[in-house]
N, C-alpha and C positions, 0 to 999 in steps of 0.2 A: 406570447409563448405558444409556441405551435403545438396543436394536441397532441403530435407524437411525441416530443420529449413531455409534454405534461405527463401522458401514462407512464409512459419511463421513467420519472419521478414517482410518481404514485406507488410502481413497482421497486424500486430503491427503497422507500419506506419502509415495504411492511417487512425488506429485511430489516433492513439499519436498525428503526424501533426496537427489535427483542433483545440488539448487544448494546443499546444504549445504558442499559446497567453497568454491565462490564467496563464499559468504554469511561463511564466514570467512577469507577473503583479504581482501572488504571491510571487515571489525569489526578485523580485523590483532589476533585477541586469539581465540584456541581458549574462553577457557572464559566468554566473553564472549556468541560465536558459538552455544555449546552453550545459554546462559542465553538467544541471543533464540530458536532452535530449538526450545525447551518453549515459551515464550510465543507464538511466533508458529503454532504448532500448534491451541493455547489460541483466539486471536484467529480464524484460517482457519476454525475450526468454528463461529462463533458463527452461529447461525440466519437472522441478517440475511443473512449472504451464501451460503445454501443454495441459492438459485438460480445462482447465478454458476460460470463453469466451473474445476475446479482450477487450470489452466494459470493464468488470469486473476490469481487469488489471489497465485500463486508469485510472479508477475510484480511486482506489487503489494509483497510481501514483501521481493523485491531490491534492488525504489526503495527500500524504507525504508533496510534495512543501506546501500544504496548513499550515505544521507541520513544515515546514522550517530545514527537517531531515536531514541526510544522509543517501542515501539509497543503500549505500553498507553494506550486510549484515553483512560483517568480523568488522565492526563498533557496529554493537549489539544495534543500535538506531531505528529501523525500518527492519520487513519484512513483505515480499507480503506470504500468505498461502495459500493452496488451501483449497476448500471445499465442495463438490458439485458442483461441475464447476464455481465455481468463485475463483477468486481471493478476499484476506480479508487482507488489511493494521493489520497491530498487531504492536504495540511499544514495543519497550523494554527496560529492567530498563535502559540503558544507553539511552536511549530517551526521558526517562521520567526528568531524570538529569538534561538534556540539556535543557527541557519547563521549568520546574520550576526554572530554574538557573535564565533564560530568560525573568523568573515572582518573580525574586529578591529574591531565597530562596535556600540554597546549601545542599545538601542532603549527606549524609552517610547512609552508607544499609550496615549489616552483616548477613552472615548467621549462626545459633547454631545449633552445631550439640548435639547429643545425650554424647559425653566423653566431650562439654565444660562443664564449673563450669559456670553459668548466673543465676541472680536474679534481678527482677526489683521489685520495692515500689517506692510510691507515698507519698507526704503530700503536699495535696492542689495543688497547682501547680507546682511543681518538682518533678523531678523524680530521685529515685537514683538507677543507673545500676552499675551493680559489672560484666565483664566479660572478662574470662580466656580463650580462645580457649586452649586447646590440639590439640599441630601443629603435637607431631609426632603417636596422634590414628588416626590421619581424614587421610583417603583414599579417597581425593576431585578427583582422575582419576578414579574410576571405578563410573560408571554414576548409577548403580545399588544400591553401597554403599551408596551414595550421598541422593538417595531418600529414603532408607529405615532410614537410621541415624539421618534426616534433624530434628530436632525440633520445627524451625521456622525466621522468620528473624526480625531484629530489624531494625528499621527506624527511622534515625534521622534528624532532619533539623532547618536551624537557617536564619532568616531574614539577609540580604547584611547589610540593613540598620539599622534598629530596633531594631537587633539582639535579638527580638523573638526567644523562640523554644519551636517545637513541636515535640513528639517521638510516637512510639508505637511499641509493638512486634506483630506481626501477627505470630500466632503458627500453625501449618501443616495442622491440622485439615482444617482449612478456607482455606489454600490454594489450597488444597486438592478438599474442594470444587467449589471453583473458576475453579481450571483447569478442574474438568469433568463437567461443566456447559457450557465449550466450544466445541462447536460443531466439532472441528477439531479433539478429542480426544474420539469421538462414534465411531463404526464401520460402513461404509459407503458402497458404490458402488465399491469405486475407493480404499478401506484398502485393505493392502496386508496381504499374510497371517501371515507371521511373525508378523507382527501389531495387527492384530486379535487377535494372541494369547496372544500378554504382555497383551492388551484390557483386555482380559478375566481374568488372575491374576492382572488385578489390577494396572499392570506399565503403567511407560508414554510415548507415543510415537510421533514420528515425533519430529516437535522444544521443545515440551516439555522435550522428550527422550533424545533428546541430549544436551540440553541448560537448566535442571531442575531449577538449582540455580538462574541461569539470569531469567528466566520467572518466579519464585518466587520471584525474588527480585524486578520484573517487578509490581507484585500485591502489593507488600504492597507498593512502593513507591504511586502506584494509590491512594492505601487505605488511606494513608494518604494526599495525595495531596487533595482528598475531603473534608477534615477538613483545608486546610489552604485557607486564605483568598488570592487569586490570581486575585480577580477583574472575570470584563467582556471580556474578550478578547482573541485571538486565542490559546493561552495554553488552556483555560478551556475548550473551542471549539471542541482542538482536546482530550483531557482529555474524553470531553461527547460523542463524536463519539466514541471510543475506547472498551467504553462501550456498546455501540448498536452492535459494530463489533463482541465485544464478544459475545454477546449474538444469533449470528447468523441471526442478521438483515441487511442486504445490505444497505449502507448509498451511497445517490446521493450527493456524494463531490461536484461537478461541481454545482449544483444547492445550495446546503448548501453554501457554498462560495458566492455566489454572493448575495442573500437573508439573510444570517446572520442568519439562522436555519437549526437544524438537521433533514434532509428530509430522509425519510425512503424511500426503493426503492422496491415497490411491484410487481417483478418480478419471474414468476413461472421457474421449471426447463424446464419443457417442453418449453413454450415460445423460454426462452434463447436457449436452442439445435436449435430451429426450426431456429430462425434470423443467428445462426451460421452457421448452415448447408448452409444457402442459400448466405449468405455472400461467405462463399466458394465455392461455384460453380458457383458463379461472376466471382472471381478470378481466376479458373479454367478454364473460357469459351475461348474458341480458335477463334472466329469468331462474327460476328454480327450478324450474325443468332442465334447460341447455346445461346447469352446474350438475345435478343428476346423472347426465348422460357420461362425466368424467370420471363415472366412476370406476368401472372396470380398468380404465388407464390408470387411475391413481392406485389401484391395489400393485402394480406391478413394481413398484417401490418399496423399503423397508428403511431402519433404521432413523436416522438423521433427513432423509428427503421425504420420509414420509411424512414425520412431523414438521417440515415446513410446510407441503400441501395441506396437511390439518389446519393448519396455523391460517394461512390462506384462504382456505377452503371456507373457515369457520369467519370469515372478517365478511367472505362476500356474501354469507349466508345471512349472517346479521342484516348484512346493506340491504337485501331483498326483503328482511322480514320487518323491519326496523317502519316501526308507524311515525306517522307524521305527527309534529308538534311540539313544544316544549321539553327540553331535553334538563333533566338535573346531574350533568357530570360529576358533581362530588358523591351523589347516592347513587350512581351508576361503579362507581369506583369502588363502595363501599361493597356493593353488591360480587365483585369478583370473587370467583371463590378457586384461583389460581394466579401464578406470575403469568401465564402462559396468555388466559383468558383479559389479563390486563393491557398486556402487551399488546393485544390486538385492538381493548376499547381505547387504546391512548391513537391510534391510526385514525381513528374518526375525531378525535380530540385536535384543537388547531393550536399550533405552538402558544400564541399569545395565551390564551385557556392554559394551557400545559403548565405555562409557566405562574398564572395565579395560584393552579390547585397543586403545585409541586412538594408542598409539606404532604398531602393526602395522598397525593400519587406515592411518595415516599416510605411514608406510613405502611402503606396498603403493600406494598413489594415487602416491607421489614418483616409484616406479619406471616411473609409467605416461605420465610428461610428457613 
């Protein structure tokens, strides 16, 4: 492993660590929690989102648990995107499956191409579809074909119980508009040039590029999930964040979650580079002296950023003062006399350890509520 993604891991930690609570109060399953905690560590470092700030990621991470997803993307339920130096949770059609299964409703999604035969009428409240795919014009491998041929996709779904249904075709046109309303599919800082140029004619790039039909069939299952009656509760939840996300609004999961609203998170780019930058040269500092020197930078912060620099700030202070020799992690734990200060000794703690003393790490957080 090369040391630059090792720091960048090390740096993913000491967010990740402090919503490892959270993250399993939402999974309501410890060892559940701990199985997406390795994967999402996994996921967090993947080179795509090297530009994007930790915070952003974390955030990202909590909608999924908060989404109860998988968040392996070879799963097509859930990915992290970049965009401006953030990381942006995105669902996808097999995600959306999974909510609304979850909200008692089973879905079927087709996509038509231009060589099917399809006809859809209505009277009153039924619908009658007629549809023939041609399996051997569709050219569903070349990713090019795909989007130029697409006509649109049909969505269908029917009550567990009830056995209600509700359908609709969403035609290309709208989808069309939906994907370039996403901010991931402008040209940005961080498009390369090959991007730039499909950009410029018109194609779609990055997940869209290469996942067209899944992220189409992503919008209409949305489209219609807005018309089905799924109650108040965490499908619709993540359903209404999904939508902010698209629309290129940062949502505070962590705060949305525990409030029971969609809290927008009014953070500039510049900000974010600046907390970054200095977050890294915490981490970077070789002595108590050079950590010293950050400090005039660290006052210029308040709020929420200031308490991750503490947070931070206080792990690497430890690392420099921290004597050599024999370590008793279960009386170092006892010795916490915050969730905050725990949070940080569990970062020097190594998962296998983590996971013997997990009843006392346990304990020690219960006593701190």
């Amino acid at each position: 492993m090369s040391t630059e993604l090792e720091t960048r891991k090390e740096q993913l930690k000491s967010f990740l660590l402090p919503a490892q609570k959270q993250i399993t109060s939402l999974l309501q399953d410890k060892t559940k929690a701990q199985k997406f905690m390795a994967a999402a560590l996994v996921v967090a470092s993947n080179p795509s989102l090297k530009n994007c700030s930790p915070d952003s990621i974390v955030q990202a991470l909590v909608g999924v648990a908060m989404s109860d997803l998988n968040i392996d993307s070879n799963l097509s339920q859930c990915y992290l995107v970049p965009y401006k130096g953030h990381a942006q949770l995105q669902i996808g059609y097999k995600g959306f499956i999974q909510l609304l299964f979850r909200a008692g409703w089973m879905v079927k999604c087709f996509p038509v191409y231009q060589c099917d035969e399809f006809s859809m009428s209505f009277d009153g409240w039924d619908n009658n579809v007629e549809f023939k795919p041609n399996i051997d014009e569709r050219d569903e491998g070349d990713r090019d074909w795909v989007f130029n041929n697409l006509r649109g996709i049909y969505v269908v779904s029917r009550h567990t119980d009830t056995k209600d249904e509700y359908s609709t075709f969403v035609a290309k046109p709208l989808i069309e508009k939906l994907r370039l309303s996403s901010p991931n599919q402008r040209i940005g800082n961080y498009t390369k040039p090959a991007d730039k140029e499909r950009l410029k004619n018109g194609l779609p790039i990055g997940i869209w590029g290469d996942w067209y039909i899944e992220m189409a069939q992503a919008k209409a299952i949305k489209k219609l999930a807005k018309i089905l009656p799924i109650g108040d509760n965490r499908e619709a939840m993540s359903i209404a964040m999904d939508d902010k996300q698209e629309a290129g609004k940062p949502v505070n999961y962590k705060e949305s979650i525990e409030q029971g609203v969609i809290i927008e998170m009014d953070v500039s780019d510049e900000d974010k580079s600046s907390l970054d930058a200095l977050l890294t040269s915490i981490h970077e500092s070789t002595n108590i002296e050079g950590l010293s020197s950050l400090t005039t930078e660290a006052e210029k912060f308040s709020g929420a950023d200031l308490k991750t620099i503490r947070t931070i700030w206080s792990e690497k202070l430890k690392e420099f003062k921290q004597e050599k020799g024999p370590v008793n992690n279960k009386e170092l734990i006892k010795a916490c006399k915050n969730a905050d200060e725990l949070s940080n000794l569990l970062k020097d703690i190594s998962e296998v350890d983590q996971l013997e003393l997990s009843d006392a790490i346990d304990d020690r957080f219960d006593d701190f509520r």
